[in-house]
Structure formats: structure tokens, C-alpha cells
LUMKELUM-744043 format. One record per atom (N, C-alpha, C): x, y, z; residue in one letter. Coordinates in steps of 0.02 Angstrom, whole numbers, plus 50000, padded with zeros to 5 digits. Layout:
N
XYZA
...
//
This chain:
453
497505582547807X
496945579847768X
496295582447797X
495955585947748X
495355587247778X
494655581047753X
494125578447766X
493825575547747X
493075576547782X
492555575447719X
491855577047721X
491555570247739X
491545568347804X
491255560747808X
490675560947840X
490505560247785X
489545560247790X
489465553147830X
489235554447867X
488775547047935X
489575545647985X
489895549547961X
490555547648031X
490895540748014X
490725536547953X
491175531047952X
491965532347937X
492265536347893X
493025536347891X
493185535947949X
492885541648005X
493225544048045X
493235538248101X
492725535248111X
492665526948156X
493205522548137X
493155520948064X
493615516948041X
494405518648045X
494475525648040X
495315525948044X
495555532548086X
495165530548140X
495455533448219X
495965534248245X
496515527148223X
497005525948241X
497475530548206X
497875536248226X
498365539748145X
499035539648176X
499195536548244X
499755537048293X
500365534748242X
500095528848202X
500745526648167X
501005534548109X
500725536748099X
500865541848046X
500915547548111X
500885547548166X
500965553848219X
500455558848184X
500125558048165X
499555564048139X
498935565448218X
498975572948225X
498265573948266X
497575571748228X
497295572848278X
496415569348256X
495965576048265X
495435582148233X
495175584948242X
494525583948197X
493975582848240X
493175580748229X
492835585548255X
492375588448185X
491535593948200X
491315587648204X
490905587448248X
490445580348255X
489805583148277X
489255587248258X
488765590448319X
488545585848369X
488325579148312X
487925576848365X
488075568148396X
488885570148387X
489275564348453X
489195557048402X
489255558148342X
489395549448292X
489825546048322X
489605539848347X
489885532748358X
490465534548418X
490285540748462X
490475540848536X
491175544448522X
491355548948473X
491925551848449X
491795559848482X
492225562048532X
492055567548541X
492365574448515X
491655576948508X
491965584048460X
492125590748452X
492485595748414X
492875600148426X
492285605348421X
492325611148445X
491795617648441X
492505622448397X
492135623948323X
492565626748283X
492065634048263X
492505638348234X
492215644348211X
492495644248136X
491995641748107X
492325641848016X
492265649847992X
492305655648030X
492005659348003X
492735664448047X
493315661548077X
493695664548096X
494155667448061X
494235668648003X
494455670547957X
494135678747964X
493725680647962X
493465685247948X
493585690547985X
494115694348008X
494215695648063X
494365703448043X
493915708248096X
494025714048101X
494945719848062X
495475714648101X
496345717148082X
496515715148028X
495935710947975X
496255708647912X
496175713647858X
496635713247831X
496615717247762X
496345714047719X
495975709847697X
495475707047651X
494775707647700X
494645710147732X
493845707847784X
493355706847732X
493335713247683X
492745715247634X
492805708347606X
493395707947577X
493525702147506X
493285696747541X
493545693647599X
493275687747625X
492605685847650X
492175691847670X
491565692047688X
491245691547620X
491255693547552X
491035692647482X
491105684547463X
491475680747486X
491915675247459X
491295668747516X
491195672647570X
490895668147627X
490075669247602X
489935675447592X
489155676247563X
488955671547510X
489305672647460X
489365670947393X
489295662847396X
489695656947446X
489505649747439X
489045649247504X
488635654347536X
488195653047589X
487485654947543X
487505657847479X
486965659447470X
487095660747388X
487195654447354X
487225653747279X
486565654647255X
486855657447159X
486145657747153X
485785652147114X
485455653647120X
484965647747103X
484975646847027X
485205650347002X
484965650146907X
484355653046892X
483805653446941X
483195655246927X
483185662546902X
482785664546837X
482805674046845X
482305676346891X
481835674146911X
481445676746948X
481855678747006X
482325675047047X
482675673347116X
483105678147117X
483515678947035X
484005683047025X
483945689147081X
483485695147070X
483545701947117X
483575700247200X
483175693747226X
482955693747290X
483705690347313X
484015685347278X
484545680547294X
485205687647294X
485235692147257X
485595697347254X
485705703547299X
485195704147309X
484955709047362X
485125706147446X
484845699047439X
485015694847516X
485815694147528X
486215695347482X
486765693847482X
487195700547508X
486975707947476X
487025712147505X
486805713247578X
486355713047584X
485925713347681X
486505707947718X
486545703347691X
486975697347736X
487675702647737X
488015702347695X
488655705947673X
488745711647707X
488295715447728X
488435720647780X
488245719947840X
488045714147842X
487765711347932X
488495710147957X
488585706547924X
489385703947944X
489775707947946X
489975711947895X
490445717347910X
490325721047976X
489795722847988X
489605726348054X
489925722248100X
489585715748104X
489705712848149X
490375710048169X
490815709548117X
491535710748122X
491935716448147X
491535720948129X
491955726848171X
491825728748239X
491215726448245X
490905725948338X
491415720948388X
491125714448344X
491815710148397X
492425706548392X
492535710648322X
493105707448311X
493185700148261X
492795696348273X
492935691348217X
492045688648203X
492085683948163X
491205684948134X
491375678148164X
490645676048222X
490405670248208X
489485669848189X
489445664048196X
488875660848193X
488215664248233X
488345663548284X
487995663548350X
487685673348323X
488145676148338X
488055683948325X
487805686348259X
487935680148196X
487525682048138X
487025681548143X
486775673548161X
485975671448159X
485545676348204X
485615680548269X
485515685948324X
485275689648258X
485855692448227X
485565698448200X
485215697048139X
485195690948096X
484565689548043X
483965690548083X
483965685848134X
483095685448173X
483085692348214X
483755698448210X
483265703848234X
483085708648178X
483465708548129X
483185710048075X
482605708048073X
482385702748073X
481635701248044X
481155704248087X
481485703748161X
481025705748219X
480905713848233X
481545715948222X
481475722848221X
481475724348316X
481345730648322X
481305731348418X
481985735848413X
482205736448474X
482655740848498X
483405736848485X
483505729548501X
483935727048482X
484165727848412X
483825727648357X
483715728048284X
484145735848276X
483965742048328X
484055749148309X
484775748948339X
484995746548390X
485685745648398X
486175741048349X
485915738448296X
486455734648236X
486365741148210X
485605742548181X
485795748348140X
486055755348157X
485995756648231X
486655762148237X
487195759948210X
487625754548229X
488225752448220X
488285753548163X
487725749848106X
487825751148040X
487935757147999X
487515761748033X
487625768247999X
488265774748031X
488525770148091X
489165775248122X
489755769448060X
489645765648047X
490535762548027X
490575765447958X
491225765147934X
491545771947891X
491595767647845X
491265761147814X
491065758547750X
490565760647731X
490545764547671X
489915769947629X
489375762947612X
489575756047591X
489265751247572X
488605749347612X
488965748647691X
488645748247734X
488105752447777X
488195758647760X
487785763847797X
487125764147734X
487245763647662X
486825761747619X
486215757547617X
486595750447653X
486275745947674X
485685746047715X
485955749347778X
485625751647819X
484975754247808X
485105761647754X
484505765947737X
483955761447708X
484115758447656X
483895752647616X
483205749347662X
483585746347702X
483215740947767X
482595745247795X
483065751947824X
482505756847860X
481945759147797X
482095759447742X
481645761147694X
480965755347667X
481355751147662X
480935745247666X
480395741947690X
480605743747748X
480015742447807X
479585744347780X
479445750347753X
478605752947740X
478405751047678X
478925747647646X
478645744147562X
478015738847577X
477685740247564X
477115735347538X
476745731147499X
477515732747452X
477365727347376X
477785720547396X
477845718047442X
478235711047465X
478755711147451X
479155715747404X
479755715147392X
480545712447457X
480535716447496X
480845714847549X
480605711647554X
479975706647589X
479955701147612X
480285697247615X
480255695947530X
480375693147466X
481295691647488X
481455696047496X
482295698547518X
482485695147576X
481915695147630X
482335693147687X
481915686647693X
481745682647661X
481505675147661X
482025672647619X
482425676347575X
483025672347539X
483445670647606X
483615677947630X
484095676947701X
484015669747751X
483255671247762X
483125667447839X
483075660047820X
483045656647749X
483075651147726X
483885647847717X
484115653647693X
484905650347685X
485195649847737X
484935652447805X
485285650947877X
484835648047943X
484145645647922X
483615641247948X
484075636347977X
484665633847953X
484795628747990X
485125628048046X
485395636148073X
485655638048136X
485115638148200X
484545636348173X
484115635548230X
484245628648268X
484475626148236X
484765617848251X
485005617248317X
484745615548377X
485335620848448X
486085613648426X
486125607148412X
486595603648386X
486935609248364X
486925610948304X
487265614648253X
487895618648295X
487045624148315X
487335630248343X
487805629048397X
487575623348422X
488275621548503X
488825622448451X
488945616048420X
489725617048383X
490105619548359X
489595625948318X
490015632748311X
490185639248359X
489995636648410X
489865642248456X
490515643848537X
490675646948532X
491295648648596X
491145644748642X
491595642648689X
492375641748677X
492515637748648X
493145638448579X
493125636748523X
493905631548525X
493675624048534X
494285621448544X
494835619748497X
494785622348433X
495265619248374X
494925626548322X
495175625848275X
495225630848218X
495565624748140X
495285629348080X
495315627048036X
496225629248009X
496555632848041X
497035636548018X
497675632148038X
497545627148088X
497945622848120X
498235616348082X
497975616348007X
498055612247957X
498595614647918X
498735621847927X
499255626747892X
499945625747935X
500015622348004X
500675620848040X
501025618248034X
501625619947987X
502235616647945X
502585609848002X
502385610748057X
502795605648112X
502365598948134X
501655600648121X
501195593648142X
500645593248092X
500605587148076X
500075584648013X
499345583748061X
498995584848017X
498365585448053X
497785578648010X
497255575548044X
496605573148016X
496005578848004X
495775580448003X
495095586748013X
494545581547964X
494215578048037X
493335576348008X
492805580548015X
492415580847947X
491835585347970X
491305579647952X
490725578048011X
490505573948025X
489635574948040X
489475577547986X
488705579348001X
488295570947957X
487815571948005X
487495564248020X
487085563047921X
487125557447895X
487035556147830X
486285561447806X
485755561447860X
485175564647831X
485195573347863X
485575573047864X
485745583347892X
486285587947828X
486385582147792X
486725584647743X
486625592547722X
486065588847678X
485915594947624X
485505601347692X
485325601147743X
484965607047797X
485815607247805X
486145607247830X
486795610047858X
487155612147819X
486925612247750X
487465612447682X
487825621047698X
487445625647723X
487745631747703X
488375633247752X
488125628347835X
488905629547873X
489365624447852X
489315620047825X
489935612747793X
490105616347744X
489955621347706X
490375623547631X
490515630447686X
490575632647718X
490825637047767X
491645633147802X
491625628747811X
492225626147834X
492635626947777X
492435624147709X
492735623747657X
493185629247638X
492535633347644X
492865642847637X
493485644047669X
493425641047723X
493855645147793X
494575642147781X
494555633447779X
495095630747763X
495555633347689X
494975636047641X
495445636847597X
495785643147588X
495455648047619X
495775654847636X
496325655047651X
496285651047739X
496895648247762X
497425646147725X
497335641847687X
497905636747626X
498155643247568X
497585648047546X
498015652347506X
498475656147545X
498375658247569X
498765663947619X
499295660347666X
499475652647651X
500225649547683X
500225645847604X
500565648147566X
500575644447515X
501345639347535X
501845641947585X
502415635047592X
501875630447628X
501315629847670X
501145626747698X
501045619347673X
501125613347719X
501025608747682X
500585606147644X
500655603347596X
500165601647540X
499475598347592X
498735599647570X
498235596847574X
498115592247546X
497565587747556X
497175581747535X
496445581447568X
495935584947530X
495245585947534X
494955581047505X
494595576347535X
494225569747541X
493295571247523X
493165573647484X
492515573847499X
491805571647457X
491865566547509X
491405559347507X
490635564547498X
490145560847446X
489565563147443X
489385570647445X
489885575047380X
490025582947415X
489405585547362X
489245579147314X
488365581647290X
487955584447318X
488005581647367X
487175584247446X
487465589647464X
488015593047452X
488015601347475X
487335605747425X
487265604247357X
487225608347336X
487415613247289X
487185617747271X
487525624847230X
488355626147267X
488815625247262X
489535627547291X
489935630047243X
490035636447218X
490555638447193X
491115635347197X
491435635447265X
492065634547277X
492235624247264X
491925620847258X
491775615747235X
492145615947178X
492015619047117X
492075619747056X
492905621647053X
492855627147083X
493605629747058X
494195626747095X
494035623247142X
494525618047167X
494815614147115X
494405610047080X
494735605747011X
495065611246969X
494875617946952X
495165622746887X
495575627846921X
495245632346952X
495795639946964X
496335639147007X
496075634347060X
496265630747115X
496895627447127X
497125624547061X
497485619447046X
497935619947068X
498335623047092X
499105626547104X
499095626347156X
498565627547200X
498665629847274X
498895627847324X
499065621247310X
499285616247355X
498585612747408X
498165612747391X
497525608247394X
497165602447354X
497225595947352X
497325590447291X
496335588747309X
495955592747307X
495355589147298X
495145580947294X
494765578247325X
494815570647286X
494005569347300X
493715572147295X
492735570447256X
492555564847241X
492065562747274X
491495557347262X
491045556747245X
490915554347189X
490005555747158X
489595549547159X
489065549047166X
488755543447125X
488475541347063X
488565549347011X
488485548646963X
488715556046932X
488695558146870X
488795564146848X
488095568246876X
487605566146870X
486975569846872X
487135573446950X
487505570646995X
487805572747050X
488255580447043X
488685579247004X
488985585446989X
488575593346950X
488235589246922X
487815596646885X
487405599746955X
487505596847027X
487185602647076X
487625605947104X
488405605047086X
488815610347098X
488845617147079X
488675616747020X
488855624746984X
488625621346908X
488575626746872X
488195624746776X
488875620846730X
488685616646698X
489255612946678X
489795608746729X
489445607046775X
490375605346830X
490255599846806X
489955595146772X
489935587446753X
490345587346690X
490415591846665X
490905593246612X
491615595846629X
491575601246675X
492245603046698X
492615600046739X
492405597546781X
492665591946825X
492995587946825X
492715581446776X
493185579746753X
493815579846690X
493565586346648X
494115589946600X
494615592546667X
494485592846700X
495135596246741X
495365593146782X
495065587046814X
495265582846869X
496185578746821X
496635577646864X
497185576646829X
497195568846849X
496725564446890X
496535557746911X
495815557346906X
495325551146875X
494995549946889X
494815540546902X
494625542546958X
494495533646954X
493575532546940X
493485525746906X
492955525846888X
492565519746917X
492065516946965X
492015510946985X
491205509147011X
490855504447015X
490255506447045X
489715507946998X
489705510646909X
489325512246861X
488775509246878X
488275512446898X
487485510646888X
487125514446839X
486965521046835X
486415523746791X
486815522046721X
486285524546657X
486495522746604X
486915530146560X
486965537446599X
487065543146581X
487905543946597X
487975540946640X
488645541446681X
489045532846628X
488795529046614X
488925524546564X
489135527046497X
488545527746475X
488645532546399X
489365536046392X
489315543546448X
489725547246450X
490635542146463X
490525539746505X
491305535446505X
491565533146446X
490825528746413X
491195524146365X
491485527546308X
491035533646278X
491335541346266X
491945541846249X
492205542046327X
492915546346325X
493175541246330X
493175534646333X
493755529846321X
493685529646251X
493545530746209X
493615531346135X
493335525446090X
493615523846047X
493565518446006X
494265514746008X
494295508045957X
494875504845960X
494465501945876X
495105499745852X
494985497045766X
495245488045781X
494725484745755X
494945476645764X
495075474845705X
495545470745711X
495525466445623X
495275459945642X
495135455745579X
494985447845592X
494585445945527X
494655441045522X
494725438445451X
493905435345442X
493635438345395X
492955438945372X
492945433245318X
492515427345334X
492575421945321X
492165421445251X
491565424245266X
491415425945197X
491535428945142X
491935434945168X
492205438645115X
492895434245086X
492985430845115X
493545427045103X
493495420545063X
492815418645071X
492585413345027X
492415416244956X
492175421144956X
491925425444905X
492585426344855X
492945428144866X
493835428744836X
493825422644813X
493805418444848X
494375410944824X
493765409544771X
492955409844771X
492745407244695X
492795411244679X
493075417844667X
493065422244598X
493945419144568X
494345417444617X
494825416644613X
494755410244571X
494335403744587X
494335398144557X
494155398344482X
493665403444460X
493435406344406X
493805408744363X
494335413144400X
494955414844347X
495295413244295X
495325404344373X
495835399344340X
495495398344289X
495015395344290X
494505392244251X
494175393344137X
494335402244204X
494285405444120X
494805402944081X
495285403044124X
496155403344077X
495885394344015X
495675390144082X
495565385244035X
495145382943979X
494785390443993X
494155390443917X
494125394843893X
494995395643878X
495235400043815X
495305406743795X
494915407443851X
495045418443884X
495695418643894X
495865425443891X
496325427743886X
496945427243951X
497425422143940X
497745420144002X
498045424344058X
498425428544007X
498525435544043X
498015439344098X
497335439944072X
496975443644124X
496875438344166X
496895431144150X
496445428044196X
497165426844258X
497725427544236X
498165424744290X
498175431844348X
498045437344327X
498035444744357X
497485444144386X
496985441044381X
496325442444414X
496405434844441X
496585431944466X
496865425944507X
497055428744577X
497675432644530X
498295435644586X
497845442644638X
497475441644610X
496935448644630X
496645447144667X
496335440844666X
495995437344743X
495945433344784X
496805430944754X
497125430244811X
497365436044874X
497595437844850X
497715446744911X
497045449144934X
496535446644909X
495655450244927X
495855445844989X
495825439044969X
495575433545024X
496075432945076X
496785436745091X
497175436445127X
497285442345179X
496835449245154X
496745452445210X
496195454945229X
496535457745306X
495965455645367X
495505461145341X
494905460045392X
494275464045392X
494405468345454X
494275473845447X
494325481645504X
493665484145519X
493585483445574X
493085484645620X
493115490445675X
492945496845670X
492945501045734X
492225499645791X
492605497545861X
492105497845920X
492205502745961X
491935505246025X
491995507746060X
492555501246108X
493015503946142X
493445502546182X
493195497446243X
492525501546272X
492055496246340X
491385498746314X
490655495946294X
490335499046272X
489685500846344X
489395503446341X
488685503946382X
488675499246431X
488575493746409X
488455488346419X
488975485046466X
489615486746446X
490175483846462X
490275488146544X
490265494546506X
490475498446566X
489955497046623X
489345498046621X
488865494546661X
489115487246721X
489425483046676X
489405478146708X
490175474946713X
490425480446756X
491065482146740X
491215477346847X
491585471146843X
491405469446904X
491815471446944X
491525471147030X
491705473847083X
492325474547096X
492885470647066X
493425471047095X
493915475747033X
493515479946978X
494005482246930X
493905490346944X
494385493046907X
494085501646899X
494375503546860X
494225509846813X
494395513746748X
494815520246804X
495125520346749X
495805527946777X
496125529746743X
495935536946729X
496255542546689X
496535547146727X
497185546046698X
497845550946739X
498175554246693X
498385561046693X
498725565146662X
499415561946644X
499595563446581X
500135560546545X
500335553246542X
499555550446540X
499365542846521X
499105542246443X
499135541346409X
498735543946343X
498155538046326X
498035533846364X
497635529246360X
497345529046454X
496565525646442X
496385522846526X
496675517046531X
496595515146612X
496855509646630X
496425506746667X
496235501246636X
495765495346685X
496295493146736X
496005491646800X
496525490146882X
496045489346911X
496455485046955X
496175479946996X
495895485947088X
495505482347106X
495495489547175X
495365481247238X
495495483547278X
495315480147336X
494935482347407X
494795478647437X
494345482547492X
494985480747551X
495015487147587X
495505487047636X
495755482847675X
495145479047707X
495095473647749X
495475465947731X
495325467547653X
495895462147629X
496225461347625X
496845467347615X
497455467447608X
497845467547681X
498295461247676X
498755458747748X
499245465947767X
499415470547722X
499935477747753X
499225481747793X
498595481147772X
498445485747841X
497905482147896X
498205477747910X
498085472947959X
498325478648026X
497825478048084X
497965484448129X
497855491148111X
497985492648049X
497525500148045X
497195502348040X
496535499648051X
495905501748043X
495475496648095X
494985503548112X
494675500148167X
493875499148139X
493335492248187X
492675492548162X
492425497948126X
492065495448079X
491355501048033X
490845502748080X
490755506548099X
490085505948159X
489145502648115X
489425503848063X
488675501748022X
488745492947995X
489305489048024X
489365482747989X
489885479448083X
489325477148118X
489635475448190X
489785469348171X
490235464548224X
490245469048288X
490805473748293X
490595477748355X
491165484448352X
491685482048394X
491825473648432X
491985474748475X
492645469248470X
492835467548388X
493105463848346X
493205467648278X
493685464148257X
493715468848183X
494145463148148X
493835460248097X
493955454448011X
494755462047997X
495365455047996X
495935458247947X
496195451447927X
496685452847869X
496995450547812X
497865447347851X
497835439147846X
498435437947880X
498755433447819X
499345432547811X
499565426947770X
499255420547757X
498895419347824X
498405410647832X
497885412247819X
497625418447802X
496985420747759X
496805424147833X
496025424347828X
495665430247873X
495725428547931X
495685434647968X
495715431048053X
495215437048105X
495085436048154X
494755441548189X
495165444848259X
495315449748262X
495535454948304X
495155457148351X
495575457848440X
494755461548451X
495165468048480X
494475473448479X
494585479848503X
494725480448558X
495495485348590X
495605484848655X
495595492148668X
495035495948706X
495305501048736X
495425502148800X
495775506848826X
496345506948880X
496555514048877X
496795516248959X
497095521548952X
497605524848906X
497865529548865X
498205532048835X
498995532948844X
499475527148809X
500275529648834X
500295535948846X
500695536048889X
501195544948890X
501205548148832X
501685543748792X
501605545148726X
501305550248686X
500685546948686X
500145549448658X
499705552848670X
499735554548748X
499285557648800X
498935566048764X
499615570148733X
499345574448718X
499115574948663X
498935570748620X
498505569748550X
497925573548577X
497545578148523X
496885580048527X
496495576448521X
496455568548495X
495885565448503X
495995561748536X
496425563248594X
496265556848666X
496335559048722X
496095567048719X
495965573448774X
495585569648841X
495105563648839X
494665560148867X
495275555448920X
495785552748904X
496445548548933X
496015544548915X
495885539548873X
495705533148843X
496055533548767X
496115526448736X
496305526148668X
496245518648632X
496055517948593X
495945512448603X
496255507348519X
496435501948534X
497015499048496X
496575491348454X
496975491348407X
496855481848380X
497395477948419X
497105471848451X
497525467548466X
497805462648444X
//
């Protein structure tokens, strides 16, 4: 399971994975709620001996530096993508695999230029990709442009990777590198993988967090027996523009990666890619629906739950029948013609005996709006109708009593509220050295571990 836990709460809350024997692996830069964390290279994929380098370095540019939609942006966002695209390649063939540390070096000597700057671009113009030695000329030509154009070019660059100045950041991606994203692909041990950047670093860190994304899923195509995934990702709005976002729900589907996305509204999804508020959920094969606040994300639900047709017996129209009906009789007795009058009797009687048909919407605006805390809407493939269901909050339910530890944002941390047959009770947190057992778990490298009592 990989998961995007924005402010580190999953990962606080369900620390414990011993009962399921699952390892624990946490990017944490900056140490949430005392969880210590792994130094990963999402960018290990990229590696000099691969026979995709080009393809994968295109695939890594491409969700580090989406475009904007803008036409103005169009040439500069295009062009930055090329300059990046052959930085890396270089820099892949220098040491072998691309990280972080050695990209951001050579953006800021690019900009800086000097003697350091003339040793990338030797490299660039000795390696036997025609793409790259192109590049090169390009850059050296540039320099003497004076219409801002380059500028223009390398302020797309130095913005989409501004956030490696972060020294946080940069520690965590940076050697010696204790875990890898590829370790999720090991048919013999199930893995956790938290990525844990703090709630307001979101959207500044967005271009290395959809970098993990990249890396893991490379990984997952290229072991397709590998065991099935489960990608968790809580608040994956605040990335941003993400390609690979998108095609997870559509091209994706097969791959043995089950996406499971969190929004707070549709208006959330349209910063994925153009239309994903539409595709998303046309392709999602589950959706649960719960929480409705704005009135756009309302509308749209009540929508696709359709209509429904009511009958019920229309009292007036029904009164209306029985005196035309009484009238009938009536005529018959003042000498009209008995025949019509007994047919136009019999006529409204059957008016006044059936129902009135009414089409509503299924839950309307309104409904869906105020749809309460404990229900949720769910559309599942080869359901042909939604299903209103009941949801619960974890803490309540008596089966996971012990599996889950304090919220760090709802104390105390030093006790934890669970669900017993005699109703609620309080637990307290025991930590303690680590059984044998368990000793070599990656997340209890420290010999501490700590338990519900």
C-alpha cells in the first residue's frame, strides 16, 4: 500500500501493521509526530543500464513540469522540458542513476554559468544522443539572446524545482538512501510506504511527491506478477497539474494498481488534468460519496443518481371524477340518453381510481447536501443502481479495538478511546523495547515499539 498522508495522521494512527506482518516505510522530511524517516531516491528508476532511460526521463519531465494550458507558457513550458530532459540524461550517464541532489547542481549551474556549467556541457556535447548535444548548442547560443526569451526558459525550469532548495527536502532525497520505491514490487513481503510531507508544503513539494508516484509506478509496470497495489491518496488535489493522476483511473486500469482518491469536491479534480472531474469518476469502478458541502459537487451527484417515477393518488383529481361521475348518474335520471350516461359513469370511475405519476430526482440538491454524517452514496460497477450505506468512524467499531493508535491532532497521545461490548473504554499507550520478533521490521530500526494495552 502506498499512501499520500498529508500532515502524517494515517501514518500515526496505524503504525501498528505487525498483525498483518506488513513492513513500515516513511518519507517524512521533517520528522511528523516523532516517526523516523527513510532517505529515498524517487528518481532511481532512471538509470544509466536501462533500456527505457530516454522513455523514462520523458515520463519524469512531463509530471515535474505540466503544462499549464496557458498559450503564452506553451513555447517556454516546452522548451524547459527539453533543457531539463537533457540535463538528466547527461546526468544519468555521468553517474549512473539520476538523483535530486545532482539535478538541482546542475539547474543552478546552468543559471550560474562558470567553469562548473562548461564541464556539464562538455559531457553534453561528448554523449552519443544527437538530442542532447543539440541541447547543448541551443543553451550556448542563448546566452547572447537578448530578447528574454531564454530567460523566459529557464525561470520555467528554476520554478518547477525552487523547492529543492528546501535543505528538509533535499536531506530526504539525498544518499545514503535507506529504502527504495521498488521494494513494494517483492512478491515475499507486503509493504506500508507513507509519504508524509507536512499539510502546508503540499502544493511547494508537489513536483518531488508526484515524482514518487512516477517511480512507484514504473516499478509496478515492469513486475506486472507483482502483488497487486493499493494507492491511498488523501488530498491528491494540492499536487496540482499531474498527468499520471488521470490515467491511473483510465489507461492504468489493468496494471495492477487500484487508485483510491480523495477530494473535497469536484472543483478539486479539474487541477489534475482538463476534464478529470468528468473522467474520474466515468472511470472510477467505486465511488463513495460523503461529506457534500459545496452546491456544484451536489448538483452533479444528484445528476447521476437519476430520477425515480412516484405514484399516489391525487385527491383532487379524484374528486373531480366522482362529480362528473355523480352527473352521469344524474343525467340518466333526466332522461338523457342512458346508454351514454352509464359509459360516462364507468369512465370516471377508472379516472378516479388511478394513481397520479410524478417524476423526481432520486436525492435532490438539497437532499444530497444534507445527507447526515453517518450515511454515504456508492457507485460500483455492475450495480445498476447507487447505494445509500451506513459508514462508521473506526474508533467505534469493537473488531478494531487495538489497531489503531492516538491521532496526534485529537490528544491525549498517551491513551487511545476504543469500542468494547460494554460500550467505550480507554486504552493506554505502551511503548517498550521491540520482541525479537519484530526486531527486524524497518520501522522499529530505533529497538522501541510501541503497543495498545
Amino acid at each position: 500500500m502506498l499512501v499520500l498522508d498529508v500532515k502524517g495522521e494515517i501514518a500515526a494512527v496505524t503504525r501498528d501493521q505487525t498483525p498483518d506482518r506488513k513492513f513500515c516505510l516513511y518519507w517524512n522530511p521533517q520528522g511528523l509526530h516523532g516517526i523516523q524517516g527513510d532517505t529515498i531516491n524517487p528518481l532511481d528508476h532512471i538509470r544509466k543500464d536501462s533500456p527505457t532511460l530516454i522513455s523514462d526521463t520523458k515520463v519524469f519531465v512531463e509530471n515535474a513540469l505540466p503544462e499549464s494550458g496557458s498559450p503564452q507558457g506553451r513555447f517556454f513550458e516546452g522548451r524547459g522540458k527539453e533543457i531539463v530532459e537533457a540535463l538528466s540524461i547527461t546526468l544519468t550517464l555521468r553517474d549512473g542513476v539520476l538523483t535530486y541532489p545532482a539535478l538541482y547542481r546542475a539547474i543552478n549551474q546552468l543559471v550560474i554559468g562558470g567553469d562548473v556549467w562548461l564541464d556539464i556541457a562538455f559531457e553534453m556535447q561528448e554523449t552519443r544522443i544527437e538530442f542532447v548535444r543539440r541541447i547543448e548548442e541551443e543553451i550556448a547560443s542563448a546566452r547572447d539572446d537578448s530578447s528574454g526569451g531564454f530567460k523566459g526558459i529557464i525561470g520555467e525550469i528554476t520554478r518547477a524545482f525552487s523547492c529543492l532548495s528546501d535543505p528538509d527536502l533535499m536531506a530526504s532525497v539525498s544518499p545514503p538512501f535507506t529504502a527504495s520505491m521498488a521494494q513494494m514490487c517483492e512478491s515475499d513481503q507486503t509493504y506500508q510506504f507513507y509519504l508524509m510531507p507536512p499539510g502546508d508544503m503540499v502544493e511547494a513539494w508537489a513536483p518531488v511527491l508526484k515524482s514518487f508516484f512516477v517511480n512507484a509506478r514504473t516499478y509496478k509496470a515492469r513486475a506486472p506478477a507483482a502483488p497487486r497495489q493499493t494507492w491511498v491518496l488523501d488530498e491528491i488535489g494540492n499536487l496540482g497539474s499531474f498527468p499520471l493522476a488521470l490515467k491511473l483511473f483510465t489507461r492504468d486500469a489493468g496494471l495492477g494498481i487500484r487508485p483510491w482518491g480523495f477530494w473535497q469536491s469536484t472543483e478539486q479534480m479539474k487541477a489534475l488534468a482538463p476534464g478529470a472531474e468528468k473522467i474520474i469518476p466515468a472511470s472510477a469502478a467505486l465511488q463513495n460519496w460523503f461529506g457534500i458541502r459545496d452546491d456544484g459537487t451536489a448538483i452533479a451527484l444528484s445528476r447521476r443518481m437519476g430520477h425515480e417515477t412516484l405514484r399516489y393518488v391525487d385527491e383532487q383529481r379524484r374528486e373531480t371524477a366522482r362529480h362528473a361521475k355523480r352527473k352521469a348518474v344524474q343525467s340518466m335520471f333526466a332522461g338523457q340518453d342512458p346508454f351514454k350516461a352509464a359509459f360516462d359513469a364507468q369512465h370516471q370511475t377508472r379516472i378516479s381510481n388511478i394513481p397520479a405519476l410524478k417524476q423526481r430526482a432520486l436525492m435532490t440538491q438539497d437532499e444530497v447536501l444534507g445527507l447526515p454524517p453517518g450515511k454515504q452514496i456508492i457507485f460500483a460497477d455492475q450495480l445498476a443502481h447507487p447505494i445509500l450505506a451506513d459508514r462508521f468512524p473506526y474508533y467505534e467499531l469493537p473488531f478494531m479495538a487495538g489497531r489503531y493508535h492516538p491521532n496526534p491532532f485529537f490528544p491525549p497521545d498517551t491513551h487511545v478511546q476504543i469500542m468494547t461490548p460494554r460500550g467505550a473504554a480507554w486504552r493506554p499507550v505502551i511503548t517498550e523495547p521491540v520482541p525479537r520478533f519484530f526486531a527486524h521490521y524497518p520501522q522499529y530500526r530505533d529497538g522501541t515499539w510501541s503497543r495498545i494495552g
